[in-house]
Structures are given as structure tokens and as C-alpha cells.
N, C-alpha and C positions, 0 to 999 in steps of 0.2 A: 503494500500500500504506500510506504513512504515515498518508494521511486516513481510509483506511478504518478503519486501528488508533486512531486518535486523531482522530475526527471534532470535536471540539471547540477540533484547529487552525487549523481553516479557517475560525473567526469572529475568527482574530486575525490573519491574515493580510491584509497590504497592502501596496501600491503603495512603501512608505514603510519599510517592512520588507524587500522583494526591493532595491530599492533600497541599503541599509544592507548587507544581505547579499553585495552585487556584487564591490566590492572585497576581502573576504574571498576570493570564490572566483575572480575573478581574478588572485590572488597563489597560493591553490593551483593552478592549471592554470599558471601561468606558470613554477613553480617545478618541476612536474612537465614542463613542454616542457622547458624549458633544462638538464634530464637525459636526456634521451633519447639515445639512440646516431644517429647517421645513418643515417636507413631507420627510426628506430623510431618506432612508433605507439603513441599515447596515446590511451586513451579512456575522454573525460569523461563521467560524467554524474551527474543530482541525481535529488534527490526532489521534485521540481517541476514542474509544467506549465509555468510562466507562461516565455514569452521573455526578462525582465529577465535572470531567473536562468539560462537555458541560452544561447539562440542571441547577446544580449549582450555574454555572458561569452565565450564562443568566438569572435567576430567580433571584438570590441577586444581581446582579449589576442593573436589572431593578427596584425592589423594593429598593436597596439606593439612585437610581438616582431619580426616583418618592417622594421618603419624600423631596429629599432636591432641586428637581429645581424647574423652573418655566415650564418647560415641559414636557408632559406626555409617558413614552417610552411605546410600547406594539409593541405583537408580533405579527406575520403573518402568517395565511400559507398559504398551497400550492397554494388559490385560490383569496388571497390577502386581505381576510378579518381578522381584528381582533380576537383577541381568548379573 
């Protein structure tokens, strides 16, 4: 939807921009895990395609939360099992 309303984001977008953007949004997803209740489900998501900015962001913030809490994060899908 964003490029469709604003197609003239997508000649400033790069590698070097998702990139920049990462840390940002692995401080909000980390910040929204480390609230969660036990049992509770958070769900991420962007206004992006690109894997920097989703699968990335979800893989390293799960594996830093995992070494250092006392809680185990993992993912879900579609049919609510574990992966």
C-alpha cells in the first residue's frame, strides 16, 4: 500500500536505508517481546517486502532475546504451531 500511495518511495529506497532502519525496528519488536505476558503473542509486521527489514528483524531479535532471558521467544504460523 505505501508504494502504491507514494510510488516515488521506491526510487529512494536501498540496501543502505533497510539496513539503517534495522536497529530501529529491532528495539521496537524487542521492546514489545519483553512485554508480553506468558502465552502472549506479538505480531510484527512492516510496510516492506525486503527481508532486511522483516525476516532479519525477527530472526536476530528472537535469537538475542533467547541467549539472554529467562524466556523462550519462537515463532508461529499460520496454524498456530511452533516452527
Amino acid at each position: 500500500g505505501t508504494i502504491r500511495r507514494s510510488p516515488e518511495l521506491l526510487s529512494k529506497w536501498s540496501t543502505k536505508n533497510a539496513e539503517q532502519n534495522k536497529p530501529v525496528q529491532k528495539g521496537l519488536l524487542k521492546v514489545a517481546l519483553e512485554r508480553l505476558r506468558p502465552g502472549g503473542i506479538c505480531l510484527y509486521s512492516t510496510c516492506s517486502l525486503n527481508p532486511i527489514e522483516n525476516d532479519e528483524v525477527v530472526e536476530e531479535t528472537l535469537q538475542e532475546l533467547n541467549t539472554i532471558s529467562n524466556h523462550e521467544y519462537s515463532l508461529l504460523n499460520l496454524e498456530g504451531n511452533s516452527e
